[in-house]
C-alpha positions in Angstrom: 14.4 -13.7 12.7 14.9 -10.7 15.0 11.9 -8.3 14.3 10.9 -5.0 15.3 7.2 -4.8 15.1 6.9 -1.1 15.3 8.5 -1.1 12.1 5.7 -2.7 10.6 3.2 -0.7 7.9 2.0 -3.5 5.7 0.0 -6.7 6.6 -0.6 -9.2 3.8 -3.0 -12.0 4.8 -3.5 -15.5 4.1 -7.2 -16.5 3.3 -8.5 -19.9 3.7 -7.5 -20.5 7.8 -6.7 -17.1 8.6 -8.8 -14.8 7.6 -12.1 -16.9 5.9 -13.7 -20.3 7.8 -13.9 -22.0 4.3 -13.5 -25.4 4.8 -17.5 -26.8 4.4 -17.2 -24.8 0.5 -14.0 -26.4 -0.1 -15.3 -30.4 0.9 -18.1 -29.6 -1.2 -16.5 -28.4 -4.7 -13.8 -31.9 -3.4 -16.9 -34.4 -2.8 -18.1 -33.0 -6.3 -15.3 -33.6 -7.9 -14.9 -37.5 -6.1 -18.8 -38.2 -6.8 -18.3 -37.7 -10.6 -15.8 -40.6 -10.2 -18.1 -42.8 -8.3 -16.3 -42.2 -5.3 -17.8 -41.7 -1.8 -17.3 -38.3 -0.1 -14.9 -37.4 2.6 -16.1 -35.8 6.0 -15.4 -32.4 6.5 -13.4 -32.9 8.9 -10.8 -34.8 6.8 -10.9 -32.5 3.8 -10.0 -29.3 6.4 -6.5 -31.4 7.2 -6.2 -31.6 3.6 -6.0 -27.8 2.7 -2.9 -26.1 2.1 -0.2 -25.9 -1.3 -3.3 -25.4 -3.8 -6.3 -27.1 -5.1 -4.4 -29.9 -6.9 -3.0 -31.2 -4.0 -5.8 -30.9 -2.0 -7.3 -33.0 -4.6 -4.6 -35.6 -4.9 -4.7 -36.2 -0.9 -8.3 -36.6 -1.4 -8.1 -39.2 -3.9 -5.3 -41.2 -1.9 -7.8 -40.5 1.2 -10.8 -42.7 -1.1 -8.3 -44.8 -1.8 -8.4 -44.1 -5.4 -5.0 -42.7 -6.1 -4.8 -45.2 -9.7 -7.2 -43.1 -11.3 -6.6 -39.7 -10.0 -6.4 -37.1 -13.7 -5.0 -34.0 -11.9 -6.2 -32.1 -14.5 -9.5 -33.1 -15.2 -10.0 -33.1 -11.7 -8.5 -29.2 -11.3 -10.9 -28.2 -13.8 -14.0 -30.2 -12.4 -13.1 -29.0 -9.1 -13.0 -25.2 -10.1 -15.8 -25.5 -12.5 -17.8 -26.1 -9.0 -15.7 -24.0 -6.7 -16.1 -20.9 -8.4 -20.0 -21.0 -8.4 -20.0 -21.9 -4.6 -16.9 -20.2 -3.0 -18.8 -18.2 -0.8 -22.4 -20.7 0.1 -21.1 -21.1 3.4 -17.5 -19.2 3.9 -17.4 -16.6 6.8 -14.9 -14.6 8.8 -13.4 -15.8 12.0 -14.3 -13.8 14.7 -13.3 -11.0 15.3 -11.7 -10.7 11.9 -14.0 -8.0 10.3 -13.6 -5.9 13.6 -9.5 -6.5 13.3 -9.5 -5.7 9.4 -11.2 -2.4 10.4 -9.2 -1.6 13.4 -6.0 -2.1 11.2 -7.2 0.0 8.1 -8.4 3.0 11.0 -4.6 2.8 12.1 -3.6 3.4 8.5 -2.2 -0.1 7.7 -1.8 -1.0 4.1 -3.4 -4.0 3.5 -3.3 -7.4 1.3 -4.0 -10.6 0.7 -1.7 -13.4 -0.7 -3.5 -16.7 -1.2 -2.9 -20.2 -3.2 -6.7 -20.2 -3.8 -7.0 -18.8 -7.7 -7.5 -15.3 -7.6 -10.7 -15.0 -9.2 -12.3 -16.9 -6.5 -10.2 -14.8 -3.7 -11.5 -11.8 -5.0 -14.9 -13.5 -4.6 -14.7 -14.1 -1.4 -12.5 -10.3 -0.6 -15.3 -9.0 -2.8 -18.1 -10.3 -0.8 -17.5 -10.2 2.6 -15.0 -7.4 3.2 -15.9 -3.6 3.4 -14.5 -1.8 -0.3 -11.1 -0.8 0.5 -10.0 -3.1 3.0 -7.7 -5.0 0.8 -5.8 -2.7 -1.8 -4.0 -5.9 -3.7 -5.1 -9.6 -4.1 -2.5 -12.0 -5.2 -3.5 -15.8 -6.2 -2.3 -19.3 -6.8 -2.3 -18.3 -10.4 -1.0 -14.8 -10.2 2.8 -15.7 -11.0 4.1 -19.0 -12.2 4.8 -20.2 -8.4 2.8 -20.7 -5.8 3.6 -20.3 -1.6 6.1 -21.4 -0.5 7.9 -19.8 -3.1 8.6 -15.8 -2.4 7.1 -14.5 -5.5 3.2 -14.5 -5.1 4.4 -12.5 -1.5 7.1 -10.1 -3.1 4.0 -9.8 -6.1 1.5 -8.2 -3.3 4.6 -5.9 -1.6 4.6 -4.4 -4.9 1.1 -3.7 -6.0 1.0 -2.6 -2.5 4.0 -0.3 -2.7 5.2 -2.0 0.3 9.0 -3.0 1.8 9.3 -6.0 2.8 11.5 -4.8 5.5 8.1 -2.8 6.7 6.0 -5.8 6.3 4.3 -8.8 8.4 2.8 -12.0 6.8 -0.2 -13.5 8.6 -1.4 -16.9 7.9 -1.7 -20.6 9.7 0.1 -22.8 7.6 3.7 -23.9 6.7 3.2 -22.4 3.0 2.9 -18.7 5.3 5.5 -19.4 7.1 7.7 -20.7 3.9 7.0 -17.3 1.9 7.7 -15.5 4.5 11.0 -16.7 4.8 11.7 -17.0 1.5 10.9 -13.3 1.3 12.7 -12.4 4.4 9.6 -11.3 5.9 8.4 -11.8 9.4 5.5 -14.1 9.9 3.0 -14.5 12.6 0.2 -17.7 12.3 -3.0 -17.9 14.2 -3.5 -21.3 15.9 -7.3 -21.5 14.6 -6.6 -22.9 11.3 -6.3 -26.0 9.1 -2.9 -27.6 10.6 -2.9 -29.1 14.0 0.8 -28.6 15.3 0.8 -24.8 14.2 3.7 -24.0 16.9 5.5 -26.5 15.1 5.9 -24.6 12.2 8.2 -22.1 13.1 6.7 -18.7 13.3 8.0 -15.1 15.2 4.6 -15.8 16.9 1.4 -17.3 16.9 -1.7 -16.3 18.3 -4.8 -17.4 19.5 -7.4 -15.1 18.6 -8.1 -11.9 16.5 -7.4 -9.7 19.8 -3.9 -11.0 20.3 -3.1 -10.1 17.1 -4.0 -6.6 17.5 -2.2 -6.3 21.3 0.7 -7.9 19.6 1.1 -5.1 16.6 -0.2 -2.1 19.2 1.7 -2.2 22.1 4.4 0.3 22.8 7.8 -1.3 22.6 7.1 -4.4 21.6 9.3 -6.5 19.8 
């Protein structure tokens, strides 16, 4: 995609692995969820390679992870997995660095601001709610928000509109291949940072990636850039 990035007004975020280090809250509600099958827990390290496309299948890679595929109830273990989540989205979930900083930086500059998440929205406005200044984020879009979930290009074209955005004015930021598939699907340019939960992010197919919150903000700020 050829992209002018002084076009760009409108930044809609990804959470978990772009914004939020939330990985230890996620393995936590997951091991829950495994423990009230008699199962042993997963390392955290496993469960963060396991995030992406939703809950449920971050629970039905668990269960083939324990080795316990024949007996994995996706929705029993949905519910059991949110009925944990939702008290303890936010026990141990921070920013990266530099991300509060950025988030300011970008709302000073007048960008409009959202974020667009598979994480069910009540527990992304949990985590918006608690760790973000009021303000920052003017629309909040979920897993459960429309009937499909990232890839798919509604949940993305959902927060252009509450945000009274184009998408031809727009930029999706995230670290996955679900940001990178909205934002195709939505013909919208897409740039991943390489801190997240996939471990080939280059791979993926981005307009750019970028290491850190700093490059991000060079990449969006310099005269001329395309």
């Amino acid at each position: 995609m050829t992209i002018s990035l002084s076009s760009i007004d409108t930044l809609v975020w990804d959470l978990d692995g772009t914004l939020v280090d939330s990985a230890s809250d996620i393995a936590a509600s997951v091991n829950n969820v495994l423990s009230s099958y008699q199962l042993s827990p997963l390392a955290n390290a496993d469960v963060r390679t396991m995030i992406g496309n939703g809950a449920s299948k971050l629970l039905e890679r668990a269960f083939v992870k324990a080795g316990a595929s024949d007996i994995y109830d996706s929705d029993e273990s949905y519910r059991r997995f949110l009925a944990h989540y939702e008290d303890h989205c936010c026990d141990t979930t921070v920013f990266y660095p530099g991300m509060e900083e950025l988030l300011s930086g970008f709302r000073a500059l007048g960008y409009k601001q959202g974020v667009c998440t598979n994480k069910p929205v009540k527990m992304a406005d949990s985590i918006v709610d608690r760790l973000s200044p009021s303000g920052t984020f003017t629309a909040v879009v979920g897993g459960d928000s429309t009937p499909f979930r990232k890839p798919d290009a509604q949940p993305l074209r959902l927060c252009l509109e509450l945000l009274g955005s184009k998408t031809s004015t727009a930029l999706m930021i995230g670290d996955s291949a679900a940001d990178v598939g909205v934002a195709r699907a939505a013909n919208v340019p897409v740039v991943l940072f390489s801190w997240g939960y996939t471990d080939d992010v280059h791979a993926l197919g981005a307009d750019y990636v970028v290491e850190n919150s700093r490059a991000l903000f060079k990449l969006l700020n310099t005269p001329g850039q395309e």
